[in-house]
C-alpha positions in Angstrom: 93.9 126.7 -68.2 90.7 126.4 -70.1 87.2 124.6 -67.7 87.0 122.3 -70.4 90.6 120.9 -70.6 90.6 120.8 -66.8 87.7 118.9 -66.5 89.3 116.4 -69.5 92.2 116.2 -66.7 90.5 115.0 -63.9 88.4 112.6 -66.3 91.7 110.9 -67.4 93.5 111.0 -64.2 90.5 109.5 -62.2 89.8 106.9 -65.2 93.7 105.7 -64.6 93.5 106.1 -61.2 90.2 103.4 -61.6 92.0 100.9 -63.4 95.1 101.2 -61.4 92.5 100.5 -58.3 90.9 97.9 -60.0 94.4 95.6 -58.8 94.6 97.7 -56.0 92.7 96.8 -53.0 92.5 100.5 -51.5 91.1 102.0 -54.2 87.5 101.4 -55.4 88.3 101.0 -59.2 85.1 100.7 -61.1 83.6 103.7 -59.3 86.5 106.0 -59.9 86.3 105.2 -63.9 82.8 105.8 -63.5 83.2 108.9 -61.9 85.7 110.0 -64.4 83.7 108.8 -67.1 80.8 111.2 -65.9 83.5 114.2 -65.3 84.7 113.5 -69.0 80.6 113.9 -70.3 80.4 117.2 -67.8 83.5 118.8 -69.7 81.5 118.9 -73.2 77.8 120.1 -71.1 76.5 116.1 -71.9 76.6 117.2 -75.8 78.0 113.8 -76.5 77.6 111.7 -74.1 74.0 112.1 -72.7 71.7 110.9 -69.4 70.9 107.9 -71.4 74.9 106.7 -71.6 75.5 107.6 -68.4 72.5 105.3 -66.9 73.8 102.4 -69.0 77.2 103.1 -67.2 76.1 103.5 -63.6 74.1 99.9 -64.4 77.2 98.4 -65.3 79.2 99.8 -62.5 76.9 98.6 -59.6 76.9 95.2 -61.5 80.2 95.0 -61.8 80.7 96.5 -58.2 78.4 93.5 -57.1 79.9 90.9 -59.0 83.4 91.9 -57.2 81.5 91.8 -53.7 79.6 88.2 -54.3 81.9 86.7 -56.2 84.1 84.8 -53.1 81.0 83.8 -51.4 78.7 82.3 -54.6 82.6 80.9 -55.7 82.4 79.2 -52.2 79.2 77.8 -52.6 79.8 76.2 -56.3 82.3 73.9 -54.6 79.7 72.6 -51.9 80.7 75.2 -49.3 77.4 75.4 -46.7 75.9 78.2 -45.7 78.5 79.0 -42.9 80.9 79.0 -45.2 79.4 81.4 -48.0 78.7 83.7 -44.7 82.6 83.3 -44.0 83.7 83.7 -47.2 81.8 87.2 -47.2 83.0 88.0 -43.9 86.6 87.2 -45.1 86.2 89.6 -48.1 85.1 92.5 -46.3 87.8 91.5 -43.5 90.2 91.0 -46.2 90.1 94.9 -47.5 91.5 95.9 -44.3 94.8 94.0 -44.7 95.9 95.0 -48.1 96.1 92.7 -51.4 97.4 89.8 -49.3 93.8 90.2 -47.4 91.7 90.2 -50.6 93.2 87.3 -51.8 93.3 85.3 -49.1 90.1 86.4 -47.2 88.0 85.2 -49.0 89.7 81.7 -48.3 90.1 81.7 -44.6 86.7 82.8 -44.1 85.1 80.1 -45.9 87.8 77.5 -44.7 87.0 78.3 -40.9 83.2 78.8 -41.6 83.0 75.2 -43.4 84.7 73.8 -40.8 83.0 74.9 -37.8 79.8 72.9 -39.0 81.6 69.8 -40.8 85.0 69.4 -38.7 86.3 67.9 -42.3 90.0 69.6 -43.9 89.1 68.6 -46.9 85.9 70.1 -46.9 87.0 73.0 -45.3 89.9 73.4 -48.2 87.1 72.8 -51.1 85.1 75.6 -49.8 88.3 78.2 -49.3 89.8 77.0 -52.7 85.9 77.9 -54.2 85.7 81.5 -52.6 89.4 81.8 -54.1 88.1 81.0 -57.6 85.1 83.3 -57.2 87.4 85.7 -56.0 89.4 85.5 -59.5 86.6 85.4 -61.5 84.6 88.2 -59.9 87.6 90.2 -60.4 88.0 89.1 -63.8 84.1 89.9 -64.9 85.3 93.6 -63.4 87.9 94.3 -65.6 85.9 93.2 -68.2 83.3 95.7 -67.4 85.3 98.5 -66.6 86.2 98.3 -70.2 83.3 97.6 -71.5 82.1 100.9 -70.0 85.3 102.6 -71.1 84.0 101.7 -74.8 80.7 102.4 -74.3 81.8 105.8 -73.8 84.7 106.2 -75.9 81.7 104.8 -79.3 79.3 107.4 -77.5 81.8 110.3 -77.1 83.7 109.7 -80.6 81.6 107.5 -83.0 
């Protein structure tokens, strides 16, 4: 098998494998298109796609790698969630990975819910806060997609256009 279509393998395969992990909680999506984005660049020598690209697609990677890691707790805080609860609702995401896609969902939540009520006392406080860090959730995972294929067509214009 020629270098070249190797390396055009393992682009594809770890592009697929991105977006499949971009649902997938065990799998750090945007990082893995990214790296197979770079592998797919390496198997033409950077001829096409050139240092330039590739620093416009490790930009947009980290952002939306940060995006996906803020999201809960700045979701948490638009819905009046203190700062115990933005804390929780970080906590809660990173606590979250370690339980599968029920834990990323609902991480997020609990953590704000319990941090917001360990200063207020208040339910319905408590629920605001969680329900926030569950929209931030969505929309930080949202805004990731988003960019994982805006850097999928950054490359394909740079590679083919």
């Amino acid at each position: 098998m020629d270098g070249t279509l190797l390396l055009w393998f393992l682009s594809v395969i770890l592009v697929l494998t991105g977006i499949a992990g971009l649902l997938l909680p065990a799998l750090p999506g945007i990082v893995l298109v990214f790296a197979g984005l770079v592998v797919g660049a390496w198997a033409e020598d950077f001829a096409y796609v050139g240092q330039g690209t590739l620093v416009v697609l490790l930009i947009l990677c980290l952002l939306g790698y940060g995006i996906d890691f803020l999201a809960g707790s700045l979701g948490a805080g638009k819905y009046g969630a203190g700062k115990y609860s933005v804390i929780g609702a970080a906590i809660g995401a990173i606590g979250g990975l370690f339980f599968g896609l029920p834990g990323i969902v609902l991480g997020p939540f609990i953590g704000a819910f319990f941090g917001e009520l360990y200063v207020r006392r208040d339910f319905q406080a408590a629920g605001r806060a969680g329900f926030g860090a569950w929209v931030g959730l969505i929309a930080g995972m949202a805004a990731k997609i988003a960019i994982t294929f805006i850097m999928i067509g950054v490359f394909v214009f740079a590679r083919f256009l």
